[in-house]
FIDO-356958 format. One record per atom (N, C-alpha, C, CB): x, y, z. Coordinates in steps of 0.05 Angstrom, whole numbers, plus 5000, padded with zeros to 4 digits. Glycine has a CB too. Layout:
FIDO-356958
XYZ...
//
This chain:
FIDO-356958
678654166112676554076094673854096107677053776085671854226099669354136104667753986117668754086093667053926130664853626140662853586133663953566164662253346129659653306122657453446133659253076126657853466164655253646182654953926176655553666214657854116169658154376165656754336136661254506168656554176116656154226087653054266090657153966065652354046107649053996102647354246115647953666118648654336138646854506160647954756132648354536205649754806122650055036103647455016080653155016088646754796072645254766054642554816055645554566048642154696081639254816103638755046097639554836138640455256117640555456116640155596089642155486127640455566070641055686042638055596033644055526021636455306037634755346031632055416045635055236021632055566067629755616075628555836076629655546092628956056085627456376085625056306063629956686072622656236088619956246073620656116044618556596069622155926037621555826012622155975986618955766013623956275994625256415972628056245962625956735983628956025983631055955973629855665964633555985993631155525937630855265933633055095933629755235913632954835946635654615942635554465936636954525956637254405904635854205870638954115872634454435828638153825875640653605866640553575834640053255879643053605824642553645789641953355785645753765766642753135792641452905786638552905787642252725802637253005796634053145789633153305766633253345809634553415758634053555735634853475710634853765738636953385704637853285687635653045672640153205698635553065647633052915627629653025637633352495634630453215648628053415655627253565634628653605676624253505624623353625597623054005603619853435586624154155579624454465580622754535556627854585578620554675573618254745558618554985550615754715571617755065523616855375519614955555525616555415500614555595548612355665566610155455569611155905556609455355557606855145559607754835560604855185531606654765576607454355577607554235548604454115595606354285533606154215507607754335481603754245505609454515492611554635467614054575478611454995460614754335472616954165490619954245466615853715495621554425485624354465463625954115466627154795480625954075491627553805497627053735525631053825492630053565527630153545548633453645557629153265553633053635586636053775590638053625601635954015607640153665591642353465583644453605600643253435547644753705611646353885627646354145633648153875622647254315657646954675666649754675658645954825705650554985651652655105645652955255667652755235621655355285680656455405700658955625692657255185717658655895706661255995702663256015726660856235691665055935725667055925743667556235767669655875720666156305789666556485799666456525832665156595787666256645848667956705874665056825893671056975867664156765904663656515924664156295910660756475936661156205891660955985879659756045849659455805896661755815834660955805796656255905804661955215774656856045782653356135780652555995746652756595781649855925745648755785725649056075710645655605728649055905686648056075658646856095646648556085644646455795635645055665613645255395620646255705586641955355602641055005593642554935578638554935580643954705571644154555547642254345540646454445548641154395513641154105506641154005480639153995516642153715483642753595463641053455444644053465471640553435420638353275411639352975399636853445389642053015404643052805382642152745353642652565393642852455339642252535310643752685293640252655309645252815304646553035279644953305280646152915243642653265301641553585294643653775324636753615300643653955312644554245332643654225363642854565320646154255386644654305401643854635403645554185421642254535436641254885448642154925460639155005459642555275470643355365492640955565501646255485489640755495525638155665537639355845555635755475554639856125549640156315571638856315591640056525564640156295622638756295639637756515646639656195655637556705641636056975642633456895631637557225626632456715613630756585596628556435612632356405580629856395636628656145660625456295655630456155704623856215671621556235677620556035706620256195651621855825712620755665729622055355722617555705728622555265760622854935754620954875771625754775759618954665755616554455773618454215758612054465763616154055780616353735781616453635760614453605792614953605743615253515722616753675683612753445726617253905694618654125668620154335675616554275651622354405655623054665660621454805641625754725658620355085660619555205634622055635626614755265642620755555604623255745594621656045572625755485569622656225570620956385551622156305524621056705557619856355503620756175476622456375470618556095449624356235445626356345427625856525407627456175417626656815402625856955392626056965364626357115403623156895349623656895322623756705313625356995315624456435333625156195317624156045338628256135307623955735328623555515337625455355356622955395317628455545360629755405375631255645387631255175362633355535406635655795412638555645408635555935449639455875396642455805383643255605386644455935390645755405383646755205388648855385419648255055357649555135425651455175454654555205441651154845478656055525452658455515450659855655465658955555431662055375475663355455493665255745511664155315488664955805528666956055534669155905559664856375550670156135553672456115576671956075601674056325578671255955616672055995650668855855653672856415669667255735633665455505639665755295641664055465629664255215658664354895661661354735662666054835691661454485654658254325649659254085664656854235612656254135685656053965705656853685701653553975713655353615683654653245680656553155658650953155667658753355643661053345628663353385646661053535607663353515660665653665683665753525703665153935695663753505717663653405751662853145757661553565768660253125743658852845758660952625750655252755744661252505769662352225761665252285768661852125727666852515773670052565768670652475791671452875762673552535796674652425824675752715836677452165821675852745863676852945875678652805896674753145884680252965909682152825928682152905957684852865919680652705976680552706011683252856022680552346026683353056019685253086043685252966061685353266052683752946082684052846102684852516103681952926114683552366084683252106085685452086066680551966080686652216052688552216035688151945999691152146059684951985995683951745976683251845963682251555980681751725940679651875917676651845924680051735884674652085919672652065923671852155895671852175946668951995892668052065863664952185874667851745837664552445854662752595853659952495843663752775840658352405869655352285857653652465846653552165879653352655858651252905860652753175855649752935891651053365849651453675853649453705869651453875828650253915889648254065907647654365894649454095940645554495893645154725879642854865895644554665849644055205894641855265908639255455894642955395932638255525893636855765865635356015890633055535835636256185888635756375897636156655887636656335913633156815890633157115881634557075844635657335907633356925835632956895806636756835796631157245792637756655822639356585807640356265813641156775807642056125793642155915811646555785822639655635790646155755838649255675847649355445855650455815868652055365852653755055853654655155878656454955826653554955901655055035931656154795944652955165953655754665928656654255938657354065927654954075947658053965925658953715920658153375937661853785923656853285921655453045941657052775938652152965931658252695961660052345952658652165966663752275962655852175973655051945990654451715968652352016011653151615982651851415962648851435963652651105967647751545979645051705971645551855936644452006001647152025938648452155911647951925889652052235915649451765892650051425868647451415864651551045883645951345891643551205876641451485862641350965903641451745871640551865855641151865827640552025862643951845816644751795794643551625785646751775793643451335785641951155771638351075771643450935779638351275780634451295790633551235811632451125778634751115830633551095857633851195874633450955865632951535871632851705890631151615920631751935877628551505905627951525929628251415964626551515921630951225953632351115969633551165981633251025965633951276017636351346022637351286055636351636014639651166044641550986063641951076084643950916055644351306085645551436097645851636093647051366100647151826121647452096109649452186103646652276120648352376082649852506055651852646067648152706035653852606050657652636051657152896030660252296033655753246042655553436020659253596030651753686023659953606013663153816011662954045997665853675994663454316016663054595999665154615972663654896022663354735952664954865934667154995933664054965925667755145955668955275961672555155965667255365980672054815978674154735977674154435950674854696009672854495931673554355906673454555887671854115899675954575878677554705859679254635830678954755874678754615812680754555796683154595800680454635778685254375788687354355793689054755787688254075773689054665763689054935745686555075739689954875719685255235752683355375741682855485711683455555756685055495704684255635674684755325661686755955659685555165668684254915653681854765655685554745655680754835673678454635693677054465665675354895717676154555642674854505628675954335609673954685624678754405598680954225581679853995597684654315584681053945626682153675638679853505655684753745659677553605654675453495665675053405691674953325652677253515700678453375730678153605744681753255732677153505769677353685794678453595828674553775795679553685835681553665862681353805882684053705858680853705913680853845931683754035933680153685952683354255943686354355952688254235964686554525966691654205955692154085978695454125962690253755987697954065982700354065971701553855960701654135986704454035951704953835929705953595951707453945903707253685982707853435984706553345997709753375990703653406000701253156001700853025989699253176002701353155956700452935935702352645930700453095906705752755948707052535936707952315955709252625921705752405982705052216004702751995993703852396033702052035974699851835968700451625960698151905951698451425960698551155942698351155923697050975944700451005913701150935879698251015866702150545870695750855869693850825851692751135862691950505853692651275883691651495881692951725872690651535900695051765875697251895854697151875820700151745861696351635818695551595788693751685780695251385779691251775794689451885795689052185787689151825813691452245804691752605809693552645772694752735850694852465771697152475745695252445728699952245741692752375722690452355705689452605705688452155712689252775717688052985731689653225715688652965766692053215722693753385705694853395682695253425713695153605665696053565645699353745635693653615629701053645617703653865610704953875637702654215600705854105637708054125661707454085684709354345664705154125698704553985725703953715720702254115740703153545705703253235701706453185699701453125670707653315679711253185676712353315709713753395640712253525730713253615746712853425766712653845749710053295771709953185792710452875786707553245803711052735764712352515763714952515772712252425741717152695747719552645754719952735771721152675741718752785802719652945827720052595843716653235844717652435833717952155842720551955856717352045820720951795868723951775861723051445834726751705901724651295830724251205806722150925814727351135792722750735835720850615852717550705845721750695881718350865861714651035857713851065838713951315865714851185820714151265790713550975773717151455775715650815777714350515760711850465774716450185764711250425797708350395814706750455797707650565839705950785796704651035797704350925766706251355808706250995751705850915715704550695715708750845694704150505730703450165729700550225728704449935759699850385744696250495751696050685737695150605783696050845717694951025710694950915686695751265716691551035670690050955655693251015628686551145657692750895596693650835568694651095564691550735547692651255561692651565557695051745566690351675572694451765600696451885615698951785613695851885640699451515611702351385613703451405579702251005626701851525562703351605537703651875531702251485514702452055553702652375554705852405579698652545572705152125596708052175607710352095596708452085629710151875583713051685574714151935547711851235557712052015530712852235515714252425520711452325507713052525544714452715547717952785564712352825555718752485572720152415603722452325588718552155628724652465602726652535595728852185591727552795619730252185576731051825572732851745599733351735538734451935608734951795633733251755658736951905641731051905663728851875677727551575667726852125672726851585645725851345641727951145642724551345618729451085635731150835645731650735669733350845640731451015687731850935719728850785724732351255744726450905712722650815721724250515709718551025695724750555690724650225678726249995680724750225654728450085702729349885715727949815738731549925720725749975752724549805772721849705756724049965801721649645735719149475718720149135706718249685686718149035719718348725707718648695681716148565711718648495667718548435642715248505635719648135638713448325643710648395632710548615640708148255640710448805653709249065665710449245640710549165700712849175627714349325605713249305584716849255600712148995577710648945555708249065561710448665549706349065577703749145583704849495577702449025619706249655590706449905575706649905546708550055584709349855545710049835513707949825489711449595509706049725505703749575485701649855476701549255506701349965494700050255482701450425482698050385494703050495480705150785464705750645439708850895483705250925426705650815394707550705384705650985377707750645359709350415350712450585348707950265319711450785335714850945320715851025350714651335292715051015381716351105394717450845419714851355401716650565410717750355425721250255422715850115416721750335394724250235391726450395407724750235364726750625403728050885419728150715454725351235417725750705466725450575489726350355496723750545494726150105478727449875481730649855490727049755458731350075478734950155466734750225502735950525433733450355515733850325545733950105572732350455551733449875557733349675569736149545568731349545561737349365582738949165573738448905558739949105593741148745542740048735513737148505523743048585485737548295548736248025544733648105557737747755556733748445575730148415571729448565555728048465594731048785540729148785516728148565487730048985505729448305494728448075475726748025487729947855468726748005517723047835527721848045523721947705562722048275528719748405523719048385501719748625528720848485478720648485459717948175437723748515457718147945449717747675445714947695458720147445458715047795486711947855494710248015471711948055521710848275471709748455444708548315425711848585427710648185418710547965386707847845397713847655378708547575416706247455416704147575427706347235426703347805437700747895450700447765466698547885438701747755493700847555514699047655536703247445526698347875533696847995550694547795556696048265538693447705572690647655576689347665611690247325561687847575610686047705628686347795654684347575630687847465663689247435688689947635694691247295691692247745679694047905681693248245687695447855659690448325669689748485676686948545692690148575660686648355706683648425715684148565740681548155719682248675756681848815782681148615806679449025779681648615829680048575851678948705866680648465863677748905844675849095865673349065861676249395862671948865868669148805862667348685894669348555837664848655885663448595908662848255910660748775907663048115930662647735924660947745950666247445925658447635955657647565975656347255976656247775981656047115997655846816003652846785993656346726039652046545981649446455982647846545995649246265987648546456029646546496052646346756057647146346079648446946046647247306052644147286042649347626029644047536060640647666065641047916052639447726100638848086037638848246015639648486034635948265997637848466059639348706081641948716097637748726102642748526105645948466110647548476081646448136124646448526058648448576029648548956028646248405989646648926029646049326030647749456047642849446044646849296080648549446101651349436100648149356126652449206085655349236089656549326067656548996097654549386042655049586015655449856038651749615985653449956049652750276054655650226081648350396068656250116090659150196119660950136106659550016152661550116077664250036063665450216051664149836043668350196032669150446024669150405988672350536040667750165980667350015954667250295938664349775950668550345917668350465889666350445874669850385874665050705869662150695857662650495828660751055850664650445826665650325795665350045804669250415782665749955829665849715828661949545838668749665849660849715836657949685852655549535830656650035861656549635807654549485780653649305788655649385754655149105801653848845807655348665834654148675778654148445846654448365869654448115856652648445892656247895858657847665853656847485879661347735851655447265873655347135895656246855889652847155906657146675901659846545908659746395928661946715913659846155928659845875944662745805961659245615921662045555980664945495976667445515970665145435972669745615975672545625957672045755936673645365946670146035946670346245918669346135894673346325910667746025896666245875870663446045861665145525879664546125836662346375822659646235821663146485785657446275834655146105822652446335812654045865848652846545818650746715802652147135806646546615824650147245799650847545793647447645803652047615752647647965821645348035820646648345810643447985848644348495795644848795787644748845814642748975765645349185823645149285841642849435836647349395848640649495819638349575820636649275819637949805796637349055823635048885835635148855862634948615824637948835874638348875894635849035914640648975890636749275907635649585927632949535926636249935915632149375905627849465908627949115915624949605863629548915922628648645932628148595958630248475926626848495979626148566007628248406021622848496017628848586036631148536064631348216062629548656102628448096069629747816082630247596060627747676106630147666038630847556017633347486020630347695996633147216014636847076003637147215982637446705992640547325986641547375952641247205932644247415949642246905940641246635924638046655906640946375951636246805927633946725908633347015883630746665931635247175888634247375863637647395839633147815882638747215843641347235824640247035798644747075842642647185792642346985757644346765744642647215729643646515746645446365737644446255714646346185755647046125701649046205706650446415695649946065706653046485700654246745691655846665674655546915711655946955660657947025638660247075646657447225622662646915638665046935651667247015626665646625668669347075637671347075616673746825632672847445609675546785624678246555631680146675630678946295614681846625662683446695659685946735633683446625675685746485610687646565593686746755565689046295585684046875575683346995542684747245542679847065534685747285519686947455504684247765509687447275470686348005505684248295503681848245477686648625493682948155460681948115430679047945434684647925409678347715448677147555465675047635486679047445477676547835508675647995516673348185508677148055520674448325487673348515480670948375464675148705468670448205442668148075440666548005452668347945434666947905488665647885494663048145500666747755506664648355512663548555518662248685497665148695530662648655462660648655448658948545450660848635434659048275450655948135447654448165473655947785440655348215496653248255520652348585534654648075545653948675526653849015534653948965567650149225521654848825581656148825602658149045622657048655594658149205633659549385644661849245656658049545661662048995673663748835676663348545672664348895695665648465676665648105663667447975691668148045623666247875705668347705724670447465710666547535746672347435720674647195712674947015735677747325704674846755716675146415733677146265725672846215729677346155735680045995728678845735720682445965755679845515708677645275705675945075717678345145695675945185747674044985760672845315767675344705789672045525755670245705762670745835788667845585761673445825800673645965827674146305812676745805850672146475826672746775822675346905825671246925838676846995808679347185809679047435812680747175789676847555791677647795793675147935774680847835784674848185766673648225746675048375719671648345756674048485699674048665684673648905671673948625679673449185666671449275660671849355632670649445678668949435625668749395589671149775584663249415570672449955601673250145590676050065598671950395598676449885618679149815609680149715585679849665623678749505575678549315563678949545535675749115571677849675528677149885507679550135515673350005510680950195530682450305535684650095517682450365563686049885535687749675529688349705493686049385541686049745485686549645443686249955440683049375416686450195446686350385439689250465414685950505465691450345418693250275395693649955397696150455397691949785389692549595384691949615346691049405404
//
C-alpha cells in the first residue's frame, strides 16, 4: 500500500515544473461558480467532475451541474474548459443555446462527490475502514487526473469549509491502489476498495466485513458470506446496514440460513426480521424452532425495538474542565469516524450529559477556552425506552444529524444517527 510520504512527495512532484502542473483538492471546486467566458454569464455552479475510468489514472471529462427544481441538468465537456481561478470556472459558451445538454451517463464513468467523497475503502495494512475526505487532482497540459485519495482529516475539514485549517499531515493514497471492487461495476455500487484478498477480507472484523458486504453486490456479496462459517456470518449480518442484509437473506440458501440463525438471539432475529419484507418472514420463521419463533414472532407484534437497543457508542464525550486545545488534539491522534465527529458531548461526573458543542464551533473557538464555556445546554436527548417511531420524530422536528441517549437520571449511553434511524422504518 502506499504511504502517506510516497503519496504526498508524488503530488509535489506532479505539481511543479514552472507552474505547468496544478494540484486542486475537488473539495475546492465543488459549488464553484462556471462562467461562460465572462464572470457575469454564470451557467451555475458545479456540483461535481465526471471521471473516466482509465490506466494510469481515471481522466476528467466533464462538469456537471445540477440546478435542481425540476430543471435539466448540464454537462460541460471538458474540452470546453477555458480556465480555473479563485473565484470561477470559466468555460466556452454552448453552442447555439443558453445551456449544454443535460448529463448522460456512460459506461466506465464515475462522479467524484456521487462515487468517492465520503465512501469507505479498506486499509490493508491496518486491516479497517477508511473514509474518503478529499480527492487529490492534478491538471496538467490541458488535462485533468484523479491521482489520490485524501483520508486525513485536513480532507474532513475541507469538506465542511474549514479548509483553512490544518491539523496534521495529510494521509494522500495513490489511485493506483484504490480500485473498485468490480470495475465494470464501480458506478452501480458506489463503493470503492483497496486491493486485497479474499482471505484478507475474511480475516476482518465483523463490522468491517460488513462494510466490504455493503460494497458488493450479487455473487461476490452471496460468495463471500456463505464462505463465512455460521458464527461470523450472524456477527457480520448483525452490522450491516437494512439494505444489504435483505440483498443477502434473499438471496441465501435455507440451510445456510438456519445454521446464521441459530447463532442469533431472539432480539437480533426480531431486529432483522423487522426489515425484510413481509411475504418473505414467514418462510424464515419455519427455520427457527417452534418457542423462538413465538418470541420472536411476539417481539415483531409488539415493536419492541427502541433505542437502547439500537444506538452506537461511537461518539465523542469530553469532561467539563477539557480545554478547546486538549479537545482538538486528542480529536486529531485518534482513530474517531468522520461519522461520529458532528458533535462533542460534554459530560460531568458518572457520565452525566450536561451540554453538546458542533465541531465547527469547536475549530474557530480559542485553545484555552473551556469546552464548558462554548456548549449548549441543555440537550436534546432521546430515552432509552423510545420506540424508532419516537425516534424518528424527533429527528424531524430538530434536523439533528445525531441524538444522544440517557437513561433517567441523564447518564450518556450512546447515540443515534438520523440515517440509521431512517434506514430502521425503511419497511416499516
Amino acid at each position: 500500500m502506499a504511504t502517506a510520504n510516497g503519496s504526498v512527495s508524488h503530488a509535489k512532484t506532479l505539481s511543479g515544473n514552472n507552474g505547468e502542473r496544478q494540484l486542486i483538492y475537488f473539495s475546492e471546486l465543488i459549488k464553484r461558480p462556471v462562467c461562460k467566458g465572462k464572470i457575469k454569464d454564470r451557467l451555475g455552479k458545479l456540483t461535481d467532475l465526471v471521471f473516466s475510468l482509465g490506466e494510469p489514472y481515471p481522466q476528467c471529462v466533464g462538469i456537471y451541474i445540477e440546478h435542481g427544481w425540476g430543471k435539466p441538468t448540464e454537462f460541460v465537456p471538458w474540452k470546453k474548459l477555458i480556465r480555473i481561478e479563485q473565484d470561477a470556472i470559466f468555460v466556452v459558451p454552448p453552442d447555439g443555446d443558453d445551456q449544454y445538454p443535460p448529463f448522460v451517463d456512460q459506461p466506465g464513468w464515475i462522479l467524484l462527490n456521487e462515487h468517492l467523497m465520503g465512501r469507505t475503502i479498506l486499509d490493508i495494512d491496518g486491516r479497517r475502514v477508511e473514509v474518503v475526505n478529499d480527492v487529490c487532482l492534478i491538471k496538467s497540459l490541458g488535462k485533468l487526473l484523479l491521482v489520490d485519495v485524501d483520508l486525513s482529516f485536513n480532507g474532513f475539514l475541507r469538506r465542511i469549509g474549514l479548509g483553512k485549517f490544518h491539523w496534521i499531515k495529510d494521509h494522500l493514497v495513490s489511485w493506483k491502489y484504490v480500485q473498485p471492487l468490480s470495475v465494470e461495476d464501480a458506478v452501480s455500487k458506489d463503493q470503492f476498495s483497496l486491493s486485497l484478498t479474499r482471505k484478507e477480507l475474511l480475516d476482518l472484523p465483523s463490522e468491517d466485513l460488513a462494510d466490504v458486504l455493503e460494497e458488493l453486490s450479487g455473487h461476490e456479496q452471496q460468495a463471500v458470506f456463505t464462505s463465512l462459517d455460521s458464527e461470523k456470518a450472524a456477527e457480520t449480518l448483525m452490522e450491516t446496514e437494512p439494505r444489504a442484509q435483505r440483498q443477502i437473506i434473499g438471496n441465501l440458501r435455507l440451510e445456510k440460513a438456519r445454521s446464521v440463525f441459530s447463532e442469533m438471539t431472539v432480539h437480533q432475529l426480531a431486529d432483522l426480521f423487522s426489515v425484510i419484507p413481509h411475504d418473505q418472514v414467514g418462510q424464515l420463521m419455519s427455520l427457527l424452532p417452534g418457542e423462538k419463533a413465538e418470541r420472536v414472532a411476539a417481539m415483531l407484534a409488539e415493536d419492541e425495538t427502541t433505542a437502547r437497543s439500537i444506538l452506537s457508542e461511537d461518539f465523542v464525550a469530553m469532561s467539563t474542565d477539557a480545554k478547546v486545545g486538549e479537545v482538538l488534539s486528542s480529536i486529531k491522534m485518534s482513530s474517531y469516524e468522520p461519522g461520529s465527529l458532528s458533535y462533542i458531548y460534554v459530560i460531568k461526573q458518572d457520565n452525566i450529559l450536561v451540554g453538546v458543542v458542533d465541531l465547527r464551533e469547536l475549530v474557530l473557538a480559542s485553545d484555552d477556552s473551556k469546552i464548558s464555556e462554548i456548549m449548549t445546554a441543555p440537550v436534546v436527548t432521546a430515552e432509552e425506552n423510545d420506540e424508532r417511531k419516537d425516534l424518528a420524530e424527533l429527528f424531524a422536528k430538530y434536523h439533528y444529524r445525531m441524538i444522544p441517549v440517557v437513561d433517567d437520571q441523564d447518564h450518556m449511553l450512546g447515540t443515534i444517527r438520523y440515517n440509521d434511524i431512517m434506514k430502521g422504518l425503511e419497511t416499516r
